[in-house]
N, CA and C of each residue as an Amber inpcrd file, in Angstrom:
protein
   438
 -17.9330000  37.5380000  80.2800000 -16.9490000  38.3050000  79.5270000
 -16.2350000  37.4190000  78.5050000 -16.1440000  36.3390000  78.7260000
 -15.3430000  35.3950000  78.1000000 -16.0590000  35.1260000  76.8570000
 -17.1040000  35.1510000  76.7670000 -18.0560000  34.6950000  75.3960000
 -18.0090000  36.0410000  74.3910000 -17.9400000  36.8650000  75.2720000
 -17.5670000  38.6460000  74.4970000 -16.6280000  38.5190000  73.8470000
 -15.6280000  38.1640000  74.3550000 -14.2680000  38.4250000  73.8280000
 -14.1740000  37.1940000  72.3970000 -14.8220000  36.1240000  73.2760000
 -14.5030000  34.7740000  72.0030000 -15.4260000  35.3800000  70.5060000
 -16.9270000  36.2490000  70.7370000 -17.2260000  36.7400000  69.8210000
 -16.3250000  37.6510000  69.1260000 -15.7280000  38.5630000  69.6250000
 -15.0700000  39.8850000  69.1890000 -13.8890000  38.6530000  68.6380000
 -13.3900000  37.3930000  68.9410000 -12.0730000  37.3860000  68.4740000
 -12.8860000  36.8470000  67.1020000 -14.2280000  36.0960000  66.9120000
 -14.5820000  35.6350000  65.5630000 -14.4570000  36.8970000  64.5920000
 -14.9790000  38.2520000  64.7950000 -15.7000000  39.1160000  64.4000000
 -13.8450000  39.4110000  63.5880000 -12.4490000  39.9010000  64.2730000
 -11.6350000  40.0240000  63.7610000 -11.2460000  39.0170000  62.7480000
 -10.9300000  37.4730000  63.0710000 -11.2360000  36.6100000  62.3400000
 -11.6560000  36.2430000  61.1910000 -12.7900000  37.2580000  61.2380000
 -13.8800000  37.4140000  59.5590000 -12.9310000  38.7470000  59.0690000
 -12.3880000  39.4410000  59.3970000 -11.5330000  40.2630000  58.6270000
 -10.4740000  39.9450000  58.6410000 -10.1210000  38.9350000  58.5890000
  -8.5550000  38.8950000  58.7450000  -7.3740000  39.1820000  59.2250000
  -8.1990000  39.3770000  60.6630000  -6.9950000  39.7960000  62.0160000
  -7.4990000  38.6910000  63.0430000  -6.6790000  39.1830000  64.2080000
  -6.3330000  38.4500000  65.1940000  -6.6700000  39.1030000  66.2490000
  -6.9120000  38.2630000  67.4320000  -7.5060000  38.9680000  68.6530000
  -5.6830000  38.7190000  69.7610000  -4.8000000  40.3040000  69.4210000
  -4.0010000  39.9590000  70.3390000  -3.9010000  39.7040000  71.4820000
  -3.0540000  40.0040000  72.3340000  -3.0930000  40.6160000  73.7810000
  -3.6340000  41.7340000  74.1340000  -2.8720000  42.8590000  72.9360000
  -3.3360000  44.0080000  73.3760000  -4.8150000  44.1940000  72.6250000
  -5.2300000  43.8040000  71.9160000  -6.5470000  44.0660000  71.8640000
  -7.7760000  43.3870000  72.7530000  -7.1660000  42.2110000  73.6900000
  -7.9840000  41.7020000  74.4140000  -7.5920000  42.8450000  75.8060000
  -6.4270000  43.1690000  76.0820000  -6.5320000  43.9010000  77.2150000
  -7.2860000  45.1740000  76.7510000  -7.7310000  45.7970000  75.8140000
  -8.1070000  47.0430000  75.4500000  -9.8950000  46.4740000  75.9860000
 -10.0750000  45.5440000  75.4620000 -11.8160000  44.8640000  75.1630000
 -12.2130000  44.4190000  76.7850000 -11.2540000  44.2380000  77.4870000
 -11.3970000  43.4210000  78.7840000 -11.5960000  44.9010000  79.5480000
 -11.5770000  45.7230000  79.2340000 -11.3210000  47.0510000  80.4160000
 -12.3610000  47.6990000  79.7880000 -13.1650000  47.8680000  78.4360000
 -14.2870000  47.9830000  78.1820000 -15.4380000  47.3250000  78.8650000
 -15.3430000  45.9990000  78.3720000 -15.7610000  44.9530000  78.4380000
 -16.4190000  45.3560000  80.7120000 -15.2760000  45.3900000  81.5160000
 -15.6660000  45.8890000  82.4830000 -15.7950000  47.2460000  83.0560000
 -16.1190000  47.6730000  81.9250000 -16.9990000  49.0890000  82.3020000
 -17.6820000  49.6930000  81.2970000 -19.1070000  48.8330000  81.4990000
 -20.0350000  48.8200000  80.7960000 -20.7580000  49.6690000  81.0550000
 -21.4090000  50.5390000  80.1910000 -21.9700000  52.2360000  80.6180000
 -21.0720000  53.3370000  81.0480000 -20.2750000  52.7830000  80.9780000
 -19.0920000  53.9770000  81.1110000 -18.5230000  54.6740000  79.9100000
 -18.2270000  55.7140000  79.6460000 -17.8130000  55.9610000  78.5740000
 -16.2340000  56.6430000  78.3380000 -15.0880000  55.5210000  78.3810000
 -13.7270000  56.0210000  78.7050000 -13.1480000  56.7380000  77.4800000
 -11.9430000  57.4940000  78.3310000 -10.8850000  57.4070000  76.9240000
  -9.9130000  57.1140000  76.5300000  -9.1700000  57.2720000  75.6790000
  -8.4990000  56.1120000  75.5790000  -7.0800000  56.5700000  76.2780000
  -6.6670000  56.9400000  77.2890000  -6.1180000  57.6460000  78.4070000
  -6.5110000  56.6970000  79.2660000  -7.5250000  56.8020000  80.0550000
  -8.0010000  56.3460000  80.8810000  -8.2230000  54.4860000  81.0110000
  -8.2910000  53.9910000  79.2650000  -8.3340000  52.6760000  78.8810000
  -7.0630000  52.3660000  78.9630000  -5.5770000  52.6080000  78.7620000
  -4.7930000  53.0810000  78.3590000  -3.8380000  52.6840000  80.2210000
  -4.2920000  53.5770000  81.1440000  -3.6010000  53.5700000  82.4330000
  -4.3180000  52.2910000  83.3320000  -5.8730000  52.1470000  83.0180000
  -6.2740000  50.2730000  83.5920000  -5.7380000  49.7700000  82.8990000
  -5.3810000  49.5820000  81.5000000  -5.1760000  48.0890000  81.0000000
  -3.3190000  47.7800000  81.6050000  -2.4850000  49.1480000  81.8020000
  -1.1460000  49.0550000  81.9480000  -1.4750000  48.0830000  83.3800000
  -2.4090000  48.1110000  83.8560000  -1.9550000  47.5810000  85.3020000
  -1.7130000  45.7350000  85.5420000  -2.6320000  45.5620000  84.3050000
  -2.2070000  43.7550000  83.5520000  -1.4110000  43.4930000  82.5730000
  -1.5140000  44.8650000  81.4860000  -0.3800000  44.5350000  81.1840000
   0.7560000  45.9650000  80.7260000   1.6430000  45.7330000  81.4700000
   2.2170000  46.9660000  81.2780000   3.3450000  47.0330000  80.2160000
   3.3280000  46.0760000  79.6210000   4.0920000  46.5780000  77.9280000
   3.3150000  47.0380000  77.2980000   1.5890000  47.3900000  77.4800000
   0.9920000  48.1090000  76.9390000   1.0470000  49.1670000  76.3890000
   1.2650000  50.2830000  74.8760000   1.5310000  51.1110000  75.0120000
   0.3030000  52.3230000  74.2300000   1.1050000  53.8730000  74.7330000
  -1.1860000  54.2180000  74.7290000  -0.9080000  54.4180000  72.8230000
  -0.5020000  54.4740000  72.2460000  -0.3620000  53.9470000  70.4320000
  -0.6130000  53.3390000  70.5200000  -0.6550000  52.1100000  70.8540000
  -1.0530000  50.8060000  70.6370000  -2.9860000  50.8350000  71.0800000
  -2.9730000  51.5840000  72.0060000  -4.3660000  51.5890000  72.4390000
  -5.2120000  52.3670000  71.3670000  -4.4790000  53.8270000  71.3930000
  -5.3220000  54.3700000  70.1780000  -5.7960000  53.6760000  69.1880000
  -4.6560000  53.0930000  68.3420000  -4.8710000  51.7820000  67.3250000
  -5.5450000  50.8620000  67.1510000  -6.1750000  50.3960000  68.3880000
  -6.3460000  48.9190000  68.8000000  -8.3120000  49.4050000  68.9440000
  -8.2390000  50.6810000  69.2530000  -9.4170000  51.5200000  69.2820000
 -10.2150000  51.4040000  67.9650000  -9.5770000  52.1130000  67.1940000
  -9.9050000  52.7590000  65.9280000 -10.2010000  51.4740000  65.2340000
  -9.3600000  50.3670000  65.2760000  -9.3730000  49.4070000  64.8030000
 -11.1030000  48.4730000  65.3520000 -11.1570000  49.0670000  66.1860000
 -12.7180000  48.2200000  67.2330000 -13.7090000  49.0930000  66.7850000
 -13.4630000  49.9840000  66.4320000 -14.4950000  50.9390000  66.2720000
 -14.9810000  50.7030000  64.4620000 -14.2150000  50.7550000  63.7280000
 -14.1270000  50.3390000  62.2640000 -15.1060000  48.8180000  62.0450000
 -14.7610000  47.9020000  63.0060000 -15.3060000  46.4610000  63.0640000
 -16.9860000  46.8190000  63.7150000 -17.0450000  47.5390000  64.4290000
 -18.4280000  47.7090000  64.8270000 -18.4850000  47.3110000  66.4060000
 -17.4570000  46.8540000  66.9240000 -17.3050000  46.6320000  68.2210000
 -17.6570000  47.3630000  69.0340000 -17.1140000  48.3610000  69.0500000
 -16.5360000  49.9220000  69.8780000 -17.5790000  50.7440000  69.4110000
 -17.6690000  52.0850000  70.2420000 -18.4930000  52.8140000  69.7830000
 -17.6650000  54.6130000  69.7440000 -17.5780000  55.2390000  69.5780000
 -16.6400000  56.3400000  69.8180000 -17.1640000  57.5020000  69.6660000
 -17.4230000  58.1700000  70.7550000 -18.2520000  59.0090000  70.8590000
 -17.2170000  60.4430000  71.4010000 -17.5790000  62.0070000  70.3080000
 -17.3430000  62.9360000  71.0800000 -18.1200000  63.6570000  71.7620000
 -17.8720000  63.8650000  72.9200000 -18.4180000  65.2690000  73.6120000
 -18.3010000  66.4210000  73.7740000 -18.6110000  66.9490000  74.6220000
 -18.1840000  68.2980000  75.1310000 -16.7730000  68.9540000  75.3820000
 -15.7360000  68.2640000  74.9430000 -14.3090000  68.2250000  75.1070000
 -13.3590000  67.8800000  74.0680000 -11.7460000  67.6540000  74.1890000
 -10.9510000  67.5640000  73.2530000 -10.7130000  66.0800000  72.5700000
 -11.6720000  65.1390000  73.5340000 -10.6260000  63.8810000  73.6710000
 -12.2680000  62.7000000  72.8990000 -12.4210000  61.7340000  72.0580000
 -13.1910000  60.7700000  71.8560000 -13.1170000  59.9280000  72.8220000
 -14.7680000  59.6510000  73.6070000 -14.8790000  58.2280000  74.2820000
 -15.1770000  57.1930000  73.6620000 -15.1840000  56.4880000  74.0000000
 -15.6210000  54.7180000  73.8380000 -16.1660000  53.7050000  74.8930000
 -16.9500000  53.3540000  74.0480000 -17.6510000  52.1860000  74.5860000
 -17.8900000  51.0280000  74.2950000 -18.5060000  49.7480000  74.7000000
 -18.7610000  48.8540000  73.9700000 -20.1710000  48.8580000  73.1910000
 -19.9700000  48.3830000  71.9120000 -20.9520000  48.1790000  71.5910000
 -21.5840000  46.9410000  71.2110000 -22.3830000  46.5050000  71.9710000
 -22.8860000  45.0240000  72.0030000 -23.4070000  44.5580000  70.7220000
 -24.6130000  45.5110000  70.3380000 -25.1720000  44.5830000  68.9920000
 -24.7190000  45.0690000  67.9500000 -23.4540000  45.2500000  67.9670000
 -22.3680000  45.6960000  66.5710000 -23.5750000  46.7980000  65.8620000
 -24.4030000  47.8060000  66.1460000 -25.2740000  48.3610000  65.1270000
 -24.7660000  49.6930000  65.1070000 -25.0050000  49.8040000  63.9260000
 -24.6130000  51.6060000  63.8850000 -25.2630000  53.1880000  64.0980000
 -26.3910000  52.4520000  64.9190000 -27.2490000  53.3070000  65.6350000
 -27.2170000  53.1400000  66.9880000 -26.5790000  54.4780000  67.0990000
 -26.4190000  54.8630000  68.7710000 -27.2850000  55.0810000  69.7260000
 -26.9890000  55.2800000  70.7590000 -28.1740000  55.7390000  72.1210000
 -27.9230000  56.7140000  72.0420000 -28.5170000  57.7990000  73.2740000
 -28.4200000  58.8190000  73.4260000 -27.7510000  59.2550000  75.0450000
 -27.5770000  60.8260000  74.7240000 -26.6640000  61.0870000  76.2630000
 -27.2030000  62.2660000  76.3880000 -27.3370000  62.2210000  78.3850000
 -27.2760000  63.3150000  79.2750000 -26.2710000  63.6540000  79.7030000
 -25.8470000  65.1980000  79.5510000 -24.5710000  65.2400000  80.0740000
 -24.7520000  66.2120000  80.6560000 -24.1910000  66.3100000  82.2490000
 -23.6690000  67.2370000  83.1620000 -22.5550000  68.2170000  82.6400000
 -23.4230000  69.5390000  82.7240000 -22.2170000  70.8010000  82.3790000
 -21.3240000  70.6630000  83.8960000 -21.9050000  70.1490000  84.7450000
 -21.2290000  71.0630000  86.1270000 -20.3130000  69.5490000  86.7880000
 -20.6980000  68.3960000  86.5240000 -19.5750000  66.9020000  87.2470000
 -18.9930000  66.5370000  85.8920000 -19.4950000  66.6190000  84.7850000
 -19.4910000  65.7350000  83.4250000 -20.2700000  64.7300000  83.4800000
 -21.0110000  64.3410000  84.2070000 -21.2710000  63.0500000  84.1150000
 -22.2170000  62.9040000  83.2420000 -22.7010000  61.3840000  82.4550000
 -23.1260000  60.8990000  81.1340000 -24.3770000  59.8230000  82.0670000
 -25.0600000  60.0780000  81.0680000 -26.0190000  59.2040000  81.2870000
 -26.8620000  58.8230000  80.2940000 -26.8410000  57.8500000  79.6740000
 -27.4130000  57.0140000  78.3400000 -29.0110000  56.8990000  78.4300000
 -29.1970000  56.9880000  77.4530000 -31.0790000  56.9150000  77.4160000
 -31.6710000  56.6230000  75.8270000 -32.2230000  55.4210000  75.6620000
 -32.5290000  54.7210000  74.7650000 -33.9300000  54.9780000  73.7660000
 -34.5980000  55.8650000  74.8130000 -36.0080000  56.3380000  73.7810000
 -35.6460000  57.3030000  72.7770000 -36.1030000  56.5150000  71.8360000
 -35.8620000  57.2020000  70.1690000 -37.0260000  57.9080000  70.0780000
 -37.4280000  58.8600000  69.8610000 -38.3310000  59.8770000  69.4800000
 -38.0120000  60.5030000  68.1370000 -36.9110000  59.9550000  67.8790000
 -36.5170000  60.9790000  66.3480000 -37.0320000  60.0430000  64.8690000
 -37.7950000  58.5770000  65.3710000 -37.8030000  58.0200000  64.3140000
 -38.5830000  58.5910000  63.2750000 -39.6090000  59.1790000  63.3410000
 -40.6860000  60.0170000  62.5620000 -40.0180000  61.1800000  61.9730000
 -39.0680000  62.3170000  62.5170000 -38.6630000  63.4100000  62.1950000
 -37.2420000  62.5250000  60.9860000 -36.4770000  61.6400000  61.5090000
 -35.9990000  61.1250000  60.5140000 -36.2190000  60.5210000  59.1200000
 -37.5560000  59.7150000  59.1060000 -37.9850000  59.3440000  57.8880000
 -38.7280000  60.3420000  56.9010000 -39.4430000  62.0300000  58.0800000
 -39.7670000  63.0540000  57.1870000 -38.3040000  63.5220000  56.5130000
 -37.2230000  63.6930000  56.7320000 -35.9230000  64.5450000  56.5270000
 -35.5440000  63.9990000  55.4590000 -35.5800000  62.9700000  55.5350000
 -34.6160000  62.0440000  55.0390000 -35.9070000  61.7080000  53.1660000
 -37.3780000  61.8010000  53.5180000 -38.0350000  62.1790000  52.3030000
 -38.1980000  63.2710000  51.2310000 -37.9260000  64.4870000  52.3090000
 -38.5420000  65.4320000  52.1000000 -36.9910000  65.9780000  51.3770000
 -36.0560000  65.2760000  51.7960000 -34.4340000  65.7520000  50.8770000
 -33.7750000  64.7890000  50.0510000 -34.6650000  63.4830000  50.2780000
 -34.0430000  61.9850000  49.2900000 -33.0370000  62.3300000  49.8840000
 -32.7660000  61.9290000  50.7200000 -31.0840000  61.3470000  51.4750000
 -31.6560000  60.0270000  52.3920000 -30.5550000  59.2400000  52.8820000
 -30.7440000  57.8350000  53.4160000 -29.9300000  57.9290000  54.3930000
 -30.8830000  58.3250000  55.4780000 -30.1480000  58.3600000  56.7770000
 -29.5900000  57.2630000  57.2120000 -28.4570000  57.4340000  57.8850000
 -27.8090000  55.9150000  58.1540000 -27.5660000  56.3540000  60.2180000
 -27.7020000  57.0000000  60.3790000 -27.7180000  57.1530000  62.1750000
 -27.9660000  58.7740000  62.5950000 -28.2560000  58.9750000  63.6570000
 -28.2910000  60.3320000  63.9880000 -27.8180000  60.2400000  65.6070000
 -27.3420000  61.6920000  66.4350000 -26.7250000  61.6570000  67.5540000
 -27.1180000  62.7860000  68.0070000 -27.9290000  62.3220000  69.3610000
 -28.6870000  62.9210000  70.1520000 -28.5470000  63.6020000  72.0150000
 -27.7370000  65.0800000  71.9350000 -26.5670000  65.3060000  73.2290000
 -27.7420000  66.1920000  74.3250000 -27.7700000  65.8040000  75.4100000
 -28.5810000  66.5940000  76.0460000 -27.8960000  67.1790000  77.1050000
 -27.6290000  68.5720000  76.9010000 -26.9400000  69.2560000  77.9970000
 -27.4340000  70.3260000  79.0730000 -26.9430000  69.8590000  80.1750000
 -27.7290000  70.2140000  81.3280000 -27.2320000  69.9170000  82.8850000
 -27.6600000  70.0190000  83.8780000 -27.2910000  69.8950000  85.4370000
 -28.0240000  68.4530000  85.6590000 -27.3510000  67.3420000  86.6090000
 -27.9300000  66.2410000  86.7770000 -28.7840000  66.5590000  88.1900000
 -29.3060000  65.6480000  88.8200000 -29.8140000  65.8190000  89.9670000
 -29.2630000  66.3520000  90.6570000 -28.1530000  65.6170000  91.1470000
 -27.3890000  65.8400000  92.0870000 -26.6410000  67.3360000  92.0290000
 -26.1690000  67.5800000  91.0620000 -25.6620000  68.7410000  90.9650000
 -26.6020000  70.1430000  91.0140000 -27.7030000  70.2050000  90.5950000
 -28.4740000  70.7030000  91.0400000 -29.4090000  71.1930000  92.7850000
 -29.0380000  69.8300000  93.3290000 -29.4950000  69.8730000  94.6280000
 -28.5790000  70.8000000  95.5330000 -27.2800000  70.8710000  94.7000000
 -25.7020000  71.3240000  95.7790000 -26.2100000  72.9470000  95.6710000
């Protein structure tokens, strides 16, 4: 985690910020919950527990701000609220998600199948795709078995 963070503090660095407190407590509660996809509520009530002058403005902020740098990833779903995640190789092409209508639960899945249908779209209209986002909704195992 420590080499994460020392990257993420270069990465601010090259823009001309700083890796505070509160943006290391925001990155450290990512940072340990990897495949998870929180919000910033939920980032927001772990990070108060190290540091509790934390405040959830400050988190939103500290978000938006990670997400802009390429850090973060911020994803909506099926609901009112944007998750986040980390995003390791700073790229602006996302994975993809299974999502449970019936627990919520998310589950990430990396086979791209859209690369072909993208480079026809993207010819066939001269536009320059820069990412696409791929939601699969449905019952997981488990919820199904009940």
């Amino acid at each position: 985690m420590e080499t994460k963070i020392a990257r993420i503090a270069e990465i601010l660095r090259e823009q001309d910020l700083r890796l505070t407190p509160q943006r290391q407590a925001v990155m450290e509660i990512l940072l340990s919950n990897i495949g998870e996809h929180l919000n910033a509520e939920e980032i927001f009530k772990a990070a108060r527990e190290k540091y509790p002058e934390l405040g959830l403005a400050t988190v939103y902020r500290t978000l938006e701000l990670l997400v802009d740098i390429g850090v973060v990833n911020k994803i909506q779903f099926n609901e009112d609220c944007s998750r986040y995640e980390y995003n390791p190789d700073g790229d602006k092409h996302s994975h993809h998600h299974l999502i449970c209508l019936q627990c919520g639960g998310i589950t990430e899945f990396d086979e791209d199948l859209l690369d072909e249908l993208e480079k026809k779209i993207a010819r066939q209209n001269n536009f320059a795709v820069t990412d696409h986002c791929l939601r699969f909704y449905g019952y997981c195992a488990k919820c199904r078995s009940k």
